[in-house]
N, CA and C of each residue as an Amber inpcrd file, in Angstrom:
protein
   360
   0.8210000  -1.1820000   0.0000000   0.0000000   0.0000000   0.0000000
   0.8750000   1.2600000   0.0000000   1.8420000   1.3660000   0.4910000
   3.0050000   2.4580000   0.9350000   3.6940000   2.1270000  -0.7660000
   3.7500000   1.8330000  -1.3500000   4.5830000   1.6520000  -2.4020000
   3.3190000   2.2950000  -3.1020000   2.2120000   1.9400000  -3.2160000
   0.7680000   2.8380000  -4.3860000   0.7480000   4.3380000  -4.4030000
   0.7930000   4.4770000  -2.7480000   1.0190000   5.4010000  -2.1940000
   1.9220000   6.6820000  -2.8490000   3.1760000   6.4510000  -2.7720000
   4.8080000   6.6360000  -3.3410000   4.1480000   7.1700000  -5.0670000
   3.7770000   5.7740000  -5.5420000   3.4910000   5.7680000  -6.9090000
   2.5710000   6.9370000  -7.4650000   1.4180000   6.9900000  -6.6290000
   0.6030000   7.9520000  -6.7130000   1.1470000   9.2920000  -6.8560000
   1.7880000   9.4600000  -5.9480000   2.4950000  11.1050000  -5.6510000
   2.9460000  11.2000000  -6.9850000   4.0380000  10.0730000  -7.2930000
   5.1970000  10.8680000  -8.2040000   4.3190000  11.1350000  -9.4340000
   3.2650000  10.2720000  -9.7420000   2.5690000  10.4750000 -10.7440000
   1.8700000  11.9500000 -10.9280000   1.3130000  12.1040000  -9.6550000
   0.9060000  13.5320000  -9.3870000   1.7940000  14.6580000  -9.8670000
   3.0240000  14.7470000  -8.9860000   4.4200000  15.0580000  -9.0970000
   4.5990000  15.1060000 -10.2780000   4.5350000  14.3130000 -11.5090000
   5.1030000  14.8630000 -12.9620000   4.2280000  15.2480000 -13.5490000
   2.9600000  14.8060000 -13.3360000   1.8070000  16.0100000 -14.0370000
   1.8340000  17.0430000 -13.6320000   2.1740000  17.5450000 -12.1870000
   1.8180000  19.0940000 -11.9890000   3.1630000  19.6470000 -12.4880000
   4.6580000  19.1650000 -12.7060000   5.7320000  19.5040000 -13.0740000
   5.2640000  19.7050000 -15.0800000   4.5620000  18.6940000 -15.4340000
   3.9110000  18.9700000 -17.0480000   3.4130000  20.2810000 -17.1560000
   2.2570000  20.4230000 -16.0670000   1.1330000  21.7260000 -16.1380000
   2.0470000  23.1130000 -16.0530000   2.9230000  22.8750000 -15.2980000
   3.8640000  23.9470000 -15.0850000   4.4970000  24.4010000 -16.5300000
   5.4240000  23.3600000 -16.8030000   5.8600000  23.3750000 -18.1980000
   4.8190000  24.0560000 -19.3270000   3.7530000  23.5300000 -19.7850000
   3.1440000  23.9310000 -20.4530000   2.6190000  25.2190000 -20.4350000
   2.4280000  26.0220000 -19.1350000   2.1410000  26.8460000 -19.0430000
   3.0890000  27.9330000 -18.8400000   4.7190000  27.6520000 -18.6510000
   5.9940000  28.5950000 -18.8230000   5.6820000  28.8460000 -20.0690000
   5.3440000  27.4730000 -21.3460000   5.8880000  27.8000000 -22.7700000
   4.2660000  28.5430000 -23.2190000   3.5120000  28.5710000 -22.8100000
   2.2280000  28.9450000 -23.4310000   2.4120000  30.8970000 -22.8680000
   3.2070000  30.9480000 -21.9060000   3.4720000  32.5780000 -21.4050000
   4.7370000  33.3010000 -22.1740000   5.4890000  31.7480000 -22.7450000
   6.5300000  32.4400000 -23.9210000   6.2450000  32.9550000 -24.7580000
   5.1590000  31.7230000 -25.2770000   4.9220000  32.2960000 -26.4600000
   4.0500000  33.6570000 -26.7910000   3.0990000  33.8110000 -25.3310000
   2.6870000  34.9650000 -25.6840000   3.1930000  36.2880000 -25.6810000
   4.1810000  36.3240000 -25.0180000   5.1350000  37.2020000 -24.5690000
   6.1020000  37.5080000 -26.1460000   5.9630000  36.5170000 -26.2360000
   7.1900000  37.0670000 -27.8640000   5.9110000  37.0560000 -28.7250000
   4.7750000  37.1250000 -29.1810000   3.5290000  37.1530000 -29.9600000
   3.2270000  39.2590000 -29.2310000   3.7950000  39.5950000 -28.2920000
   3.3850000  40.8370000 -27.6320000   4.5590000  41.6510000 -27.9790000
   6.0010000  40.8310000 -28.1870000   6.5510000  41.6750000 -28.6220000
   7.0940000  42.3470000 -29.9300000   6.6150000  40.7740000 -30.4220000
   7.1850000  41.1730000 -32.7200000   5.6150000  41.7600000 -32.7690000
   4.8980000  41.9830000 -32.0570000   3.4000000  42.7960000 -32.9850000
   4.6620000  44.3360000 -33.1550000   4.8650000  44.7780000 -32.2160000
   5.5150000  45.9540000 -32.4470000   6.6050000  46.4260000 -33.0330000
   7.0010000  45.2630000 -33.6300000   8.1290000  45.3190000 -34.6320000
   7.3410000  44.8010000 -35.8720000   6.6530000  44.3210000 -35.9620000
   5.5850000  44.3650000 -37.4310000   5.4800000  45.9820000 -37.7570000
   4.7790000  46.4090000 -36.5540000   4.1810000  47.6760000 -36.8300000
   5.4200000  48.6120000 -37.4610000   6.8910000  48.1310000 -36.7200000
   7.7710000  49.3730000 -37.1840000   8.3340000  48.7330000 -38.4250000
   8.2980000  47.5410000 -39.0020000   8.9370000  46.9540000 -40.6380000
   7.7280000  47.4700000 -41.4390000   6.6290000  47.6710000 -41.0960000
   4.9030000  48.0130000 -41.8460000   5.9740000  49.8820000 -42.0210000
   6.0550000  50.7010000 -40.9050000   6.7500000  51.4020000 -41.4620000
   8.1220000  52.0850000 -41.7660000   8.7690000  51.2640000 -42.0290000
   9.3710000  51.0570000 -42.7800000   9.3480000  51.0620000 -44.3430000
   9.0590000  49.9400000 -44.6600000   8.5650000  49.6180000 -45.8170000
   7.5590000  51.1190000 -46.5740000   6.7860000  50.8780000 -45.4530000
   6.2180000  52.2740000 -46.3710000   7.0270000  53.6760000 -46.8570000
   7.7670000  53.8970000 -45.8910000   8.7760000  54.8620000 -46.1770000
   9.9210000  54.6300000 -47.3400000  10.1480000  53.7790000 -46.9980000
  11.0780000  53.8070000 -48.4160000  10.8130000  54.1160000 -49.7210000
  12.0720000  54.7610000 -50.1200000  11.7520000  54.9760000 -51.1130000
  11.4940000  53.9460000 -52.3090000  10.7930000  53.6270000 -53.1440000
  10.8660000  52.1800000 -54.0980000  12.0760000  51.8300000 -54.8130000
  12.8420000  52.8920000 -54.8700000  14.0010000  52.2790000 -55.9290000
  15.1610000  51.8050000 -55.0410000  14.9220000  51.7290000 -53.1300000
  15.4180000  51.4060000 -52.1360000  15.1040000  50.2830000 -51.8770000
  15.7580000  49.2020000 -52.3460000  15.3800000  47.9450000 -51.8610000
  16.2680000  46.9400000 -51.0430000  17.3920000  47.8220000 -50.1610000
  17.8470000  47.1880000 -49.3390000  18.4660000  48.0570000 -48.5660000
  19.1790000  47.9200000 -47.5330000  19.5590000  48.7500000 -46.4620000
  18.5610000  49.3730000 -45.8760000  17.1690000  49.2270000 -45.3400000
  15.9280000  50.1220000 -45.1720000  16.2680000  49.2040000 -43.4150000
  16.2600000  50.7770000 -42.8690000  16.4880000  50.3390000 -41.3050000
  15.3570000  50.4690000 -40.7710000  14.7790000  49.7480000 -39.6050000
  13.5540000  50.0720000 -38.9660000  13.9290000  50.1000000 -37.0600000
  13.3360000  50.6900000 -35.9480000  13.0500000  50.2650000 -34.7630000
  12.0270000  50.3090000 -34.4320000  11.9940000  49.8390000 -33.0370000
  10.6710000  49.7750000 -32.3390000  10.8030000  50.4110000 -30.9190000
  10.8700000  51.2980000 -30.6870000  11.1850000  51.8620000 -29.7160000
  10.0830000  51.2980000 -28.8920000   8.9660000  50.5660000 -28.7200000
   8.0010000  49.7910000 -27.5030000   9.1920000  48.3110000 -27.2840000
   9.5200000  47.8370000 -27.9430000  10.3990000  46.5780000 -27.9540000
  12.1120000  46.6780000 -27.4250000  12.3170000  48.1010000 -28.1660000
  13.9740000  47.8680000 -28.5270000  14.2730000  47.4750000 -29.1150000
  13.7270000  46.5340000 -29.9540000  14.0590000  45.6860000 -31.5270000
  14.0820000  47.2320000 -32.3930000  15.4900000  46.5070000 -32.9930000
  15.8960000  47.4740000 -34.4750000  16.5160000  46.0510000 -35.4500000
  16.3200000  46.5740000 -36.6090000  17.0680000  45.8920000 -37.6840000
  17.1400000  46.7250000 -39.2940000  17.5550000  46.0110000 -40.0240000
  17.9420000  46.4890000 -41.5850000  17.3140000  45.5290000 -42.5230000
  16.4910000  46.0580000 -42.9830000  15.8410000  44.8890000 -44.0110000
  16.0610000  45.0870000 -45.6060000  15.7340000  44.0970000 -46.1660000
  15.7030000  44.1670000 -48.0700000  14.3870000  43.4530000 -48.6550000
  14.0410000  44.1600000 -49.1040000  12.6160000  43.1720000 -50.1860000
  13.2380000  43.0270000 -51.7400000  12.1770000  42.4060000 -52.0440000
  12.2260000  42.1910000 -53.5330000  10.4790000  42.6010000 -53.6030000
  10.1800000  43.5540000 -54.8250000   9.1000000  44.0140000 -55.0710000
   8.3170000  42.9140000 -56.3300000   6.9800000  42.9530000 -56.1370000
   5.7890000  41.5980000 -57.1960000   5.1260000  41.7180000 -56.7430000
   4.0580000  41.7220000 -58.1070000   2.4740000  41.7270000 -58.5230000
   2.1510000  40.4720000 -57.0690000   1.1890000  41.0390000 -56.8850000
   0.2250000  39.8280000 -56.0800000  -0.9200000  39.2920000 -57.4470000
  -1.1840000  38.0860000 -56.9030000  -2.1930000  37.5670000 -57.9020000
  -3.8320000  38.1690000 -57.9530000  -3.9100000  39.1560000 -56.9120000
  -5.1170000  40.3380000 -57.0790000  -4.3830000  41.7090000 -57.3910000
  -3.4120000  41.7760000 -57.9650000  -2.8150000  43.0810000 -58.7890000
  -2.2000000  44.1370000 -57.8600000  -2.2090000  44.1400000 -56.2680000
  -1.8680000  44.3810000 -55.2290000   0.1660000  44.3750000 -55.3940000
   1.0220000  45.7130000 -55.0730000   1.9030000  45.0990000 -54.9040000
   2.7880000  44.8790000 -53.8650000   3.4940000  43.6670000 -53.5710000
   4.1610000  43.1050000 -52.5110000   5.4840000  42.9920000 -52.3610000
   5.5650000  42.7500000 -51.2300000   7.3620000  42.7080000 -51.1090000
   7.7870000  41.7010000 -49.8120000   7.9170000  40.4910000 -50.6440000
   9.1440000  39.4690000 -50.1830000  10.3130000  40.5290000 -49.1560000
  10.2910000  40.2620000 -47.8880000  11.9160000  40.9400000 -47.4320000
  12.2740000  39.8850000 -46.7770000  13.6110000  39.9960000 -46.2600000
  14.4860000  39.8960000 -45.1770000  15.2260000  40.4740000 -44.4560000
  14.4890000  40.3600000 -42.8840000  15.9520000  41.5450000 -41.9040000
  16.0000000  40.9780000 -40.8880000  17.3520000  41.8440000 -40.5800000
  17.7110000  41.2880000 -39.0840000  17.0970000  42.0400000 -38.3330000
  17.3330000  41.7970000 -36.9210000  16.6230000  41.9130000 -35.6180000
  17.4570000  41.8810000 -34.7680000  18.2000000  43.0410000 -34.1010000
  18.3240000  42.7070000 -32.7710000  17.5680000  42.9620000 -31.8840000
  17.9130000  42.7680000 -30.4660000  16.8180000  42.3880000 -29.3450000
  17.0450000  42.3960000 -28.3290000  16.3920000  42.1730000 -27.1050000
  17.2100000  41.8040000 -26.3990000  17.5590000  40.0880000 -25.7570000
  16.4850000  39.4780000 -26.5890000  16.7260000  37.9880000 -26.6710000
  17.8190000  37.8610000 -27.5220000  18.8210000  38.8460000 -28.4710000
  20.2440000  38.1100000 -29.1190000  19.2240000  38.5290000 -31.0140000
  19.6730000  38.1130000 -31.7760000  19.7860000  38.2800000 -33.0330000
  19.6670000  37.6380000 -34.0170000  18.5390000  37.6110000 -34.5900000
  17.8910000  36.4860000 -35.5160000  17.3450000  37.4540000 -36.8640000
  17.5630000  36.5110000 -38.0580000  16.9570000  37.0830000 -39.0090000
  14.8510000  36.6610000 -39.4700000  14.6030000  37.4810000 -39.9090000
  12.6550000  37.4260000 -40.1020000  12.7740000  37.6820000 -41.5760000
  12.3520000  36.6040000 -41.8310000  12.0200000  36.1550000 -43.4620000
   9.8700000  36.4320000 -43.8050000  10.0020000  37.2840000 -44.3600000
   8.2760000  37.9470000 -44.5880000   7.7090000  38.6540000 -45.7760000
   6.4640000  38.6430000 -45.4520000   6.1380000  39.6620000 -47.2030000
   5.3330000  40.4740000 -46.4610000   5.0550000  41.5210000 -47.3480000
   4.2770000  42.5740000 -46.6090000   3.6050000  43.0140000 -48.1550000
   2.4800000  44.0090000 -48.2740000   1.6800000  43.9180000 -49.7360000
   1.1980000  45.1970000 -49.2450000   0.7360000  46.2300000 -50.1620000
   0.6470000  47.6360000 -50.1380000  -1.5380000  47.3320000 -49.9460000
  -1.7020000  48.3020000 -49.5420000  -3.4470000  48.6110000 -49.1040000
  -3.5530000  49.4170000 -49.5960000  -4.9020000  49.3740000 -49.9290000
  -5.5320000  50.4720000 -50.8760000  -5.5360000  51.8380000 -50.3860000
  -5.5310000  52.0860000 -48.9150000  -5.0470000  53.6120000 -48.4700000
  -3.7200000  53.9000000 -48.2580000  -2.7150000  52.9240000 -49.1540000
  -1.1730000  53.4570000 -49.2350000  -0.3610000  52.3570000 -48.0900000
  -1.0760000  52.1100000 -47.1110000  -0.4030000  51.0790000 -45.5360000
  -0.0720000  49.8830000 -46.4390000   1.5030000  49.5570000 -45.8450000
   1.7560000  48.1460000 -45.9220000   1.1110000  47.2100000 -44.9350000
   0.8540000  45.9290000 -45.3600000   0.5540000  45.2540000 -44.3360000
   1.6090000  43.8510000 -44.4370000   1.7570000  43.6260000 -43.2260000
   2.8840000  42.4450000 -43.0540000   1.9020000  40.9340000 -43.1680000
   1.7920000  40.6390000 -44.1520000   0.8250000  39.3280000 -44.4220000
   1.7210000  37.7070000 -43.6210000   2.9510000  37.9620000 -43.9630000
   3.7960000  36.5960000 -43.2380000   4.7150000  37.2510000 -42.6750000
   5.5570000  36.1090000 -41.6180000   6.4630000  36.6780000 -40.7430000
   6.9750000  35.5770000 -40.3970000   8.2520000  34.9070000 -40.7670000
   8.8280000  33.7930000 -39.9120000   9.9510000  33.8890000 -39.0980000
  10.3590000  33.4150000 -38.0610000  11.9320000  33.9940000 -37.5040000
  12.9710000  32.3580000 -38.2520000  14.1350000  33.2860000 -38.6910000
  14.6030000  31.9420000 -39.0720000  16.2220000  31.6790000 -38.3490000
C-alpha cells in the first residue's frame, strides 16, 4: 500500500511539473507574440517609407520593444494586382539576433501590411 502510495504522488508530481511546463511555454509564447506585434508595426513602417528604388539597407526600430534591424525586399504583382514585397531583416533584441524572413503587400489607403512573418 506504501509503495501505491509513493506511486501515486510521483505520478501527481510529474503532471503538476507537465502543467507547469506547459504553461511557462504557453506565457513564452505569448510574450514574444506581444513583442514582434511591435516590430511588425515598425517593418509596416518602414517599408512604407522607403523609397521604391530602395530595396535594401531600409532600417527600422521599435522603440516599444527595442528591436531594431535592416531589411531588403524584392518588389511583385500579387495575384489580385496588389503590390508586394518578399523581405528579409535582421533583428536585434534583447533575446540576441535572428533574421525574419516575410512579405508585406501595399493597401488600398497606401499602408503596408505584413501578411507573413517567420523567424529563421
Amino acid at each position: 500500500m506504501a509503495t501505491a502510495l509513493v506511486a501515486a504522488l510521483m505520478l501527481v508530481s510529474c503532471t503538476h511539473d507537465d502543467d507547469i511546463q506547459q504553461r511557462t511555454q504557453s506565457a513564452q509564447s505569448a510574450s514574444r507574440a506581444a513583442t514582434v506585434a511591435p516590430d511588425v508595426a515598425a517593418i509596416e513602417r518602414a517599408i512604407a517609407a522607403a523609397p521604391q528604388q530602395q530595396a535594401s539597407g531600409v532600417p527600422w526600430a521599435s522603440p516599444a520593444t527595442g528591436s531594431a534591424g535592416v531589411l531588403s525586399y524584392t518588389e511583385s504583382r500579387g495575384a489580385d494586382g496588389r503590390t508586394c514585397r518578399a523581405f528579409l531583416s535582421s533583428r536585434q533584441s534583447l533575446n540576441g539576433v535572428d533574421t525574419l524572413n516575410g512579405q508585406a503587400c501595399a493597401e488600398g489607403d497606401g499602408r503596408w501590411r505584413v501578411n507573413s512573418l517567420n523567424e529563421q
